[in-house]
N, C-alpha and C positions, 0 to 999 in steps of 0.2 A: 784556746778561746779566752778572751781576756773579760774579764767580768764587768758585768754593767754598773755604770755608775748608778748613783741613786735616785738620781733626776734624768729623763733626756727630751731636752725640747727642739723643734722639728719646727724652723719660721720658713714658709716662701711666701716673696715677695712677690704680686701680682699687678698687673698692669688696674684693675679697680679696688683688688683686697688683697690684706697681707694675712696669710693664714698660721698658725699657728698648733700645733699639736704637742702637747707632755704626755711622755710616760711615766707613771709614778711607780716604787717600788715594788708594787704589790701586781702591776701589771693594767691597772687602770688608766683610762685615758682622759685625757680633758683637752676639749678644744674650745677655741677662741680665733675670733675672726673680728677684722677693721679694717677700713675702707686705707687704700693706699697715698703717699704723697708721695707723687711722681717728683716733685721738683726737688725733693732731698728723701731717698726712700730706707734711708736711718732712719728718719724721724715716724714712720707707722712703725718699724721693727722696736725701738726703744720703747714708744710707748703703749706698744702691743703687750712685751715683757711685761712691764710693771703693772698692767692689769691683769695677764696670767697672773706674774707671783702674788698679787693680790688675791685673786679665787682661788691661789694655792695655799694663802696662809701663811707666805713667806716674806720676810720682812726686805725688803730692796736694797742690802745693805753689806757690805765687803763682810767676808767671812760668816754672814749667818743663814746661808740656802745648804753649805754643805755639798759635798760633791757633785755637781752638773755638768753635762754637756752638752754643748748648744750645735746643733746644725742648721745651718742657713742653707738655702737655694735664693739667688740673689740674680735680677734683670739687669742688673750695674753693669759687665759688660755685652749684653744684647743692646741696650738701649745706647750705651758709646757706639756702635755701629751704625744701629738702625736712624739714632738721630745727626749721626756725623761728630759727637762729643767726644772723643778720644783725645787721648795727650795730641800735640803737637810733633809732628814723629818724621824722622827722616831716613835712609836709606843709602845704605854701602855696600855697591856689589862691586864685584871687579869687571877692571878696564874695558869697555867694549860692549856693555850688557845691562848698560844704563835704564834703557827701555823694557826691561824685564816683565814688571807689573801690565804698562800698557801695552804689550803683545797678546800677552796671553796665551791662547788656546785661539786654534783653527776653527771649531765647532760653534755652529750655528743653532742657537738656544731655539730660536722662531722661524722654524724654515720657510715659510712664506712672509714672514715680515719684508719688505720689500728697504724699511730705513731700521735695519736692525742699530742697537744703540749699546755698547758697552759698559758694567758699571763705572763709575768715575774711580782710578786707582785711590786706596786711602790717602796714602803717600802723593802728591804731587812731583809732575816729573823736575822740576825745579831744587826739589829737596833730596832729590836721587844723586848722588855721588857716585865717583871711581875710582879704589883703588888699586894701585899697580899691581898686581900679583897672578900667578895662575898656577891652579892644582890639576893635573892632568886626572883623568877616569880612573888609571891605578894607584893612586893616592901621588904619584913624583911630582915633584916641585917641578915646575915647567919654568915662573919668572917668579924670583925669590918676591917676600913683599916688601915695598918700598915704604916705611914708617914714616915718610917725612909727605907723601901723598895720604895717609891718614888722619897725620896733625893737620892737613891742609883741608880738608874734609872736614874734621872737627871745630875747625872754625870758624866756615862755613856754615855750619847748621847751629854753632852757639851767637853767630850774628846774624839767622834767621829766627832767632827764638826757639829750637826746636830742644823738647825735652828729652823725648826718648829716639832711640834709634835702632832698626834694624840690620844686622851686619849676614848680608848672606853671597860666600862668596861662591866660585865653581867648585862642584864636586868635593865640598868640602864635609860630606859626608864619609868619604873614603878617609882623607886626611884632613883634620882639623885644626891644624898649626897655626896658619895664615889668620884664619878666624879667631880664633884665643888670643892670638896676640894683639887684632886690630879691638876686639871686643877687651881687653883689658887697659888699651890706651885710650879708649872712649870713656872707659869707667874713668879711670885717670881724673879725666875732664871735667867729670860730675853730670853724664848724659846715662838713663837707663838706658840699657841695652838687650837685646834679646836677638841672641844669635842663633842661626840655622843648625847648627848642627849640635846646639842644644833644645831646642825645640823642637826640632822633626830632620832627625840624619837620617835624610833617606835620598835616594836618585830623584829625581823629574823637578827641575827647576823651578820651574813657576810654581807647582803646588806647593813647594818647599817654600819658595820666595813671598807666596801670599801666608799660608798658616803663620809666618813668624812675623810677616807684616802685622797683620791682627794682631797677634801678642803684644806687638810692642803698641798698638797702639791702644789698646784696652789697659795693658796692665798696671799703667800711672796709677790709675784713673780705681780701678780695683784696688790697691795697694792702699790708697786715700781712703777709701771706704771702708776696707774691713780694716786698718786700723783704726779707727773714730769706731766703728763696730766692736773690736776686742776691748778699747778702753775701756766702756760704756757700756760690755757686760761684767769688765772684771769689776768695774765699783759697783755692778748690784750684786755681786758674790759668786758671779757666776762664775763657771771653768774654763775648761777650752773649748775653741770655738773653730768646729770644722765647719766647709763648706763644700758640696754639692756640685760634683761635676757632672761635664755632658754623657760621661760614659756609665750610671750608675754608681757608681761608689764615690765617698766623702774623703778630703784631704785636710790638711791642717793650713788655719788662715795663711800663712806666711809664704807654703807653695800655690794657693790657690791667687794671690796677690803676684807674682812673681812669673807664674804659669795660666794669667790669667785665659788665655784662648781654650781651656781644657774645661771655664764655666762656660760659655756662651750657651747651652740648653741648659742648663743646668735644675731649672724648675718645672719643664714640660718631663725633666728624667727623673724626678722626686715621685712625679705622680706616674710612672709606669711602674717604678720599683712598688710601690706601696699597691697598685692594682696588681701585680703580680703576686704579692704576698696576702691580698684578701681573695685572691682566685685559688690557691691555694688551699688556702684554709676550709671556704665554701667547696672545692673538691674539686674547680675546674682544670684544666691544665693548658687545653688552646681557649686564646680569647683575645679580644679586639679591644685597645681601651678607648673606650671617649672621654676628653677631659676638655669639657664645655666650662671655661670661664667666663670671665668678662670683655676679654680683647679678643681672644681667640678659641676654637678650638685646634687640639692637638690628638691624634689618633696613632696608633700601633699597632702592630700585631704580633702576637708572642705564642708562637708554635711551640709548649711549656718552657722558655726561658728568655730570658732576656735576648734580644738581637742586636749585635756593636757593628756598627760600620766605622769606616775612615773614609768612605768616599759621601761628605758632608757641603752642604754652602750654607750661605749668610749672604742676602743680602748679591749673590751672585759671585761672592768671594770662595774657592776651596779652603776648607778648612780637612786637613788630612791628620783630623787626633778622632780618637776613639769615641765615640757619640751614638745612644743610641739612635733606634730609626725610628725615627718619629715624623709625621708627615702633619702641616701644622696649617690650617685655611684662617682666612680672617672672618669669621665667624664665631661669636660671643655674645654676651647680655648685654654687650652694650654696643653692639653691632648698630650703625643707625642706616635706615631705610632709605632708596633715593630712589629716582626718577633718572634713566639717562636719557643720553639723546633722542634713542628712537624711542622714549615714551614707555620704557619696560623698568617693572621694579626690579632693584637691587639693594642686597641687602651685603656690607663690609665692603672693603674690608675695611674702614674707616671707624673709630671706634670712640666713646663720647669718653670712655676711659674713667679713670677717677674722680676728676674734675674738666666738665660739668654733671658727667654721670647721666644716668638713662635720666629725663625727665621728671618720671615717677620717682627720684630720689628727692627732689626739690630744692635742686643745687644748680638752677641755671639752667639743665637743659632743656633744647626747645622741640630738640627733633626726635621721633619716633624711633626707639631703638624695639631690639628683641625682647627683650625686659619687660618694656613698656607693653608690647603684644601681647604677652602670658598675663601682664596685669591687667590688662581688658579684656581680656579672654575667660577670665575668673580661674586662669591655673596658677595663680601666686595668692597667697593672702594678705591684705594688705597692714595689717593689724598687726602680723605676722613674722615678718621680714628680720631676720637675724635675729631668730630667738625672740621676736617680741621689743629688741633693741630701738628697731630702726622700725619707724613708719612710713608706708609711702604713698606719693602723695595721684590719686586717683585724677582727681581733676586736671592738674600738671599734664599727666599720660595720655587722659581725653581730647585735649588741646592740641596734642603733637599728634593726637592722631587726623583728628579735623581736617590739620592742614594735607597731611600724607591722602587723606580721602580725598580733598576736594582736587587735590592735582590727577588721582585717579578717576575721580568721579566716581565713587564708590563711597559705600556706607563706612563710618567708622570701623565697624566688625569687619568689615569685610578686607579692609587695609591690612586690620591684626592679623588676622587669620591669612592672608594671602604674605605677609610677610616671615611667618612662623613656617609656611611654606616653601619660602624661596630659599630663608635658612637652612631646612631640614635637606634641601637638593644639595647646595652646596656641602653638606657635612657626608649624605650619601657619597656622592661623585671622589669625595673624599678619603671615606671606604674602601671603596672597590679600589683607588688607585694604590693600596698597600695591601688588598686581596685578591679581584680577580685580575686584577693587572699584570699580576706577579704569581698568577695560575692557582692560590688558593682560591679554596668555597667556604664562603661565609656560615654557609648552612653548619659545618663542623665545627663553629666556634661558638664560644659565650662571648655576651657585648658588656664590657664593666662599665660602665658611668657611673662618672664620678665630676670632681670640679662645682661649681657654686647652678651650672644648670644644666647637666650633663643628664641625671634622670628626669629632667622636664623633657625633654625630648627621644628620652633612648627608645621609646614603644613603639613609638612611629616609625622609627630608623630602623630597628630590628625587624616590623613588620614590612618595609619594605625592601627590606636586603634576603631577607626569608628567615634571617636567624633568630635560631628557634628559642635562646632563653637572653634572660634580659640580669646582671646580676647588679645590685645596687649595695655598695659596703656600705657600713655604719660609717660614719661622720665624712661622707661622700664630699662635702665642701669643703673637705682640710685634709683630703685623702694624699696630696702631693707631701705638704708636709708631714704625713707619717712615716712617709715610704725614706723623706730625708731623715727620721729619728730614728730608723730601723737598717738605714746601707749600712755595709761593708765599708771598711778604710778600702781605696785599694787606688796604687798609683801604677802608673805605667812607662815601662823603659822600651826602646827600639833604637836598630841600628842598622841600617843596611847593607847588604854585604852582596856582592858585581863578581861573578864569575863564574864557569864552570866548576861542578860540586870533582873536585881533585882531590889528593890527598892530603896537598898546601891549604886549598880552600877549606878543607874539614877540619882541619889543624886550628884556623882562623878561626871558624865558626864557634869550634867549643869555647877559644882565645875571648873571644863576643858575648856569647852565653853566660861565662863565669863573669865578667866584668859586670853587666847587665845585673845580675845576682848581687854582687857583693854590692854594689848601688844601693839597690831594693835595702837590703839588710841594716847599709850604714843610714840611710834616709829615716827608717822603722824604730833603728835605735835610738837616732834623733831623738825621735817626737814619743820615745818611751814605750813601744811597742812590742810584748813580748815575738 
């Protein structure tokens, strides 16, 4: 066990707040919380710190905080996805298998959807290359690769602008020669690259061919970030700076920049680890978490330990790396209320986010979120609101709600109330679909809420799911960042391995095993790990 530094602060980035948690030497905590800036979301992290180290008593200044380690959970690449922001990225598969990303899978998402609709590949098929080569299923060279169909490729994609690239060739998980070596003549060129059978050596094409697509297309973009992130703690004295992946455990900036597809949950899996560890402590072992923020909620269920799947999406894309299960509705504080077609309220998943924010923040918004509900409702205080920090503004919220009444014809109360309701169905429906859907009873579990309004509503959700206790940690609005200042390092290697278990085949396997080890260890060394 390697001994705790003297400091450890725990930032995630949130779609309206960036939260913040320190543990100081003696085991006490201190949380700090500020509204997010979406369009550059360094700039809440930076000046989040310097208000921490200020309530800490710590001077902002290289060399005078003394031993720290900073962990992040960072939306940087969720929101390259969600909003299409990703590097510029192109694509080298071999000859013949151009169309890789837009095939896909056979499987019909909407079985009665009559004009079912496919995501849009990241990649465009225009940016899709082919080079000559092929690796047969038992790793034999079938057609040597042709390096001058590579340079032709690479030139291609540096006269479309494109920055990064993914190189994912056939079955180049058995043998990965062909790949190393077009992935090395691409580096050449000055193009990131993020090859398949560094990313996820495994069989099944397309899942293989999307996970690394993601990668490459997020990870510029990652890389940008948390270095302007590393500078920017190490001039206020800070140390090193892990980050927060989807699978529960924390990596060091450099592979989570490089490996960026391994954050993409990375802040919804802060806050299971840290409700895992205040369920603990309170004595529960099964429990359900809700983590009610501001854009969403995100739900779990941890039968006493965390749960890792690889069978993941984003957005409609496989993402096949280690992630926990976490099931996530567009349902938040700042969820805003509508009207559809046939005249029925709905609430998300559309969300007023950081800016304009719930109306009662008094930042432009006009439209009636969930927020705004509980603050007509008289279950928020308005006096009250982040410590007393932040005011909110009552009239603002009256306004939005006016309008939401008079399209229903309903009293203003009645709008709140009916829309606090519509929420609480979709966070239900939610529930069930990660308990009795999957043949748990809710009744045997504790419900942890947590997130900035996750005990605003847990009584109601408990009392209609039947589950019997209701468990609320201390500093419930910064409970994700805890969970990131209290993980485990922990990285992950895989390799897969196509045949009959023979006495050749076992031979390989242990061959696989040791390698996989000695990785882990030189990786560990690295970054100074006993």
């Amino acid at each position: 066990m390697t001994r705790r530094p003297a400091l450890v602060i725990g930032v995630d980035t949130g779609g309206t707040f960036t939260d913040f948690m320190a543990i100081l030497p003696d085991g006490r905590l201190v949380a700090h919380k500020r509204l997010s800036t979406p369009e550059d979301p360094a700039q809440s992290v930076l000046e989040g710190l310097d208000e921490l180290l200020e309530m800490l008593g710590i001077e902002p200044a290289a060399g005078k905080s003394g031993p720290v380690r900073l962990v992040h959970g960072s939306t940087v690449a969720t929101n390259a996805v969600l909003e299409r922001k990703g590097a510029k990225t192109g694509l080298l598969v071999t000859e013949g298998f151009r169309d890789l990303l837009l095939i896909g899978r056979q499987d019909r998402r909407a079985l009665y959807d009559l004009t079912p609709a496919a995501p849009e590949p990241l990649i465009p098929r225009e940016l899709s290359l082919e080079a000559v080569e092929r690796t047969g299923a038992g790793g034999e060279v079938v057609v040597p690769l042709d390096e001058a169909s590579v340079q032709r490729a690479a030139g291609a994609f540096a006269k479309a602008g494109v920055e990064s690239v993914a190189v994912v060739f056939l079955h180049s998980y058995a043998s990965p020669g062909h790949e190393q070596r077009a992935a090395e003549l691409l580096r050449e060129r000055g193009f990131f690259v993020s090859a398949s059978h560094e990313v996820l050596p495994e069989h099944r094409e397309y899942e293989r061919a999307s996970t690394t697509a993601l990668n490459a297309y997020v990870s510029p973009v990652m890389q940008r970030y948390l270095r302007r992130l590393s500078a920017a703690a190490a001039a206020r004295g800070l140390g090193s700076l892990r980050v927060m992946q989807s699978s529960g455990g924390v990596t060091d900036a450099s592979a989570a920049g490089r490996w960026a597809v391994h954050t993409i949950l990375s802040g919804p899996a802060g806050g299971v680890v840290g409700a895992l560890q205040a369920a603990r402590e309170a004595g529960f072992a099964y429990i359900i978490t809700l983590d009610m923020g501001g854009t969403s909620t995100d739900v779990s269920l941890l039968p006493g330990e965390l749960k890792v799947t690889t069978e993941s999406e984003i957005e409609g894309y496989p993402v096949r790396v280690p992630v926990l299960d976490i099931h996530t509705v567009g349902a938040g504080g700042g969820s805003i209320a509508w009207i559809d077609a046939g005249g029925a309220l709905r609430v998300g998943p559309r969300s007023a986010g950081a800016r304009p924010g719930p109306a009662c923040y008094g930042r432009g918004g006009r439209e009636l979120t969930v927020t705004d509900a509980n603050l007509l409702l008289g279950r928020l205080p308005a006096e009250w609101f982040l410590g007393g920090r932040m005011k909110l503004d009552v009239a603002a919220a009256w306004e939005a709600g006016r309008r939401l009444a008079g399209a229903l014809g309903a009293t203003v109360e009645d709008a709140a109330y009916s829309t606090l309701q519509v929420v609480a169905s979709n966070m239900e429906r939610a529930i069930k679909k990660i308990s009795v859907e999957r043949g748990f009873d809710p009744r045997e579990f504790a419900l942890v809420a947590f997130g900035g309004a996750g005990a605003l509503h847990a009584c109601e959700l408990a009392r209609a799911l039947s589950i019997p206790r209701v468990l609320v940690p201390a500093h419930p609005g910064v409970l994700s960042a805890l969970g990131m200042a209290v993980s485990d390092i922990v990285k992950t290697y895989v390799q897969g391995l196509l045949g009959p278990l023979d006495e050749r085949r076992a031979a390989a396997l242990q061959k696989a095993a040791a390698e996989l080890v000695r990785r882990a260890q030189a990786d560990l060394d690295q970054e100074g790990i006993p």
